[in-house]
N, C-alpha and C positions, 0 to 999 in steps of 0.2 A: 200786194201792189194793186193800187185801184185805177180807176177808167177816166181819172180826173174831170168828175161829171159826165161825161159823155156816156151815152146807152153803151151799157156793154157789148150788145151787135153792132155798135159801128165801130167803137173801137178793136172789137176782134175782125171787122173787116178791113180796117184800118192796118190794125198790123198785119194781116193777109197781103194786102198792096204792097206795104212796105218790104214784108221777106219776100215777093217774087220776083219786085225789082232787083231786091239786093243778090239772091240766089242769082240772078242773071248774071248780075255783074261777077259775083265770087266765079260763077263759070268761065267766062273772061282773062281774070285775074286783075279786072278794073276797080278803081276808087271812083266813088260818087260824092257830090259836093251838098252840105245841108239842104241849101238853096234846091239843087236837082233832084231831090230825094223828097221834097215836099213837096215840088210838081207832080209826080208821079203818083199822089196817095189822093185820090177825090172825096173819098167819105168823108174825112172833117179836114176844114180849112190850117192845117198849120201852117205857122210862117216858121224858119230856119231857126231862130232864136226863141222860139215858144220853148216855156216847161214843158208841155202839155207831149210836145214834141219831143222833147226830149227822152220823157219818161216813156213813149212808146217804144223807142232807139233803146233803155233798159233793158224793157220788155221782150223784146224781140230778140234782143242776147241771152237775156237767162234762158229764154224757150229754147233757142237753138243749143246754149251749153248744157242744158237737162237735156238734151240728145245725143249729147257726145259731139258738136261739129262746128266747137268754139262760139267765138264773139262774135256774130256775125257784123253787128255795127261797125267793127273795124274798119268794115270798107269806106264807111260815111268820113269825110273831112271836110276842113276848112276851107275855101276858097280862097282866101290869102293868107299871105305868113308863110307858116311853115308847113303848110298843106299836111295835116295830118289831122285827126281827130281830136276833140275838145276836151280840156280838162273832164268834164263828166264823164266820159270812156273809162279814162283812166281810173276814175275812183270809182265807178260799178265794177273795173276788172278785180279788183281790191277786196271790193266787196265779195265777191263769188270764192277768191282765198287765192286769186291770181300774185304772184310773189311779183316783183320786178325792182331792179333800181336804175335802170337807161330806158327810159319811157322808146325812144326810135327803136331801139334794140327789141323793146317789147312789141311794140307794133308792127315791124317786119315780120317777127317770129311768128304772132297771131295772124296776120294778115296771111300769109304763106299758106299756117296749119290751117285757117278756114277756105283758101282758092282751094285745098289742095282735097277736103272736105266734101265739096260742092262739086268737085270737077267732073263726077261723075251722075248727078241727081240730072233725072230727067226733066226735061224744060215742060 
């Protein structure tokens, strides 16, 4: 998985920003919106709809599921609709060899096992 141009130090601190937002939230048991989740990462500019963006949100799952403490992007969703996270979730969980055939059903499920994950990691 590469850095989509970006220096590899900003993108590792890029997703740094990113997992200590999201760790926050999984502490909580809150969802964050594309949009609020790209406020919060200052090292390089994404907008909500960027690839570049998106494939950080990859990145930051496979690292957290090579530790045992699921998908952490789960928490990141939609703004509107049906407020839950974007078809590209769904097919990175796929890819990691995640089974599923009721995409909500999977996402409650993951969303739960990674609050439930998190609940204890020190802030």
């Amino acid at each position: 998985m590469g850095t989509y141009g970006y220096p590899q130090s900003d993108w590792d601190r890029a997703k740094g920003e990113a997992k200590t937002v999201l760790y926050d939230y999984a502490r909580r048991g809150h969802t964050i919106t594309y949009t609020e989740l790209t406020q919060r990462i200052s090292t390089i500019p994404f907008g909500p709809h960027n690839r570049d963006f998106h494939g950080l949100l990859d990145a930051v799952s496979r690292d957290e599921e090579e530790e045992g403490r699921g998908l952490l992007s789960v928490l990141v969703v939609r703004k509107d609709g049906d407020i839950k996270p974007g078809p590209g979730f769904f097919s990175m969980a796929e890819d990691v060899g995640r089974e599923f055939h009721d995409e909500l059903a999977f996402w409650i499920s993951e969303f739960e096992a990674v609050v439930k994950a998190n609940k204890k990691r020190p802030r």
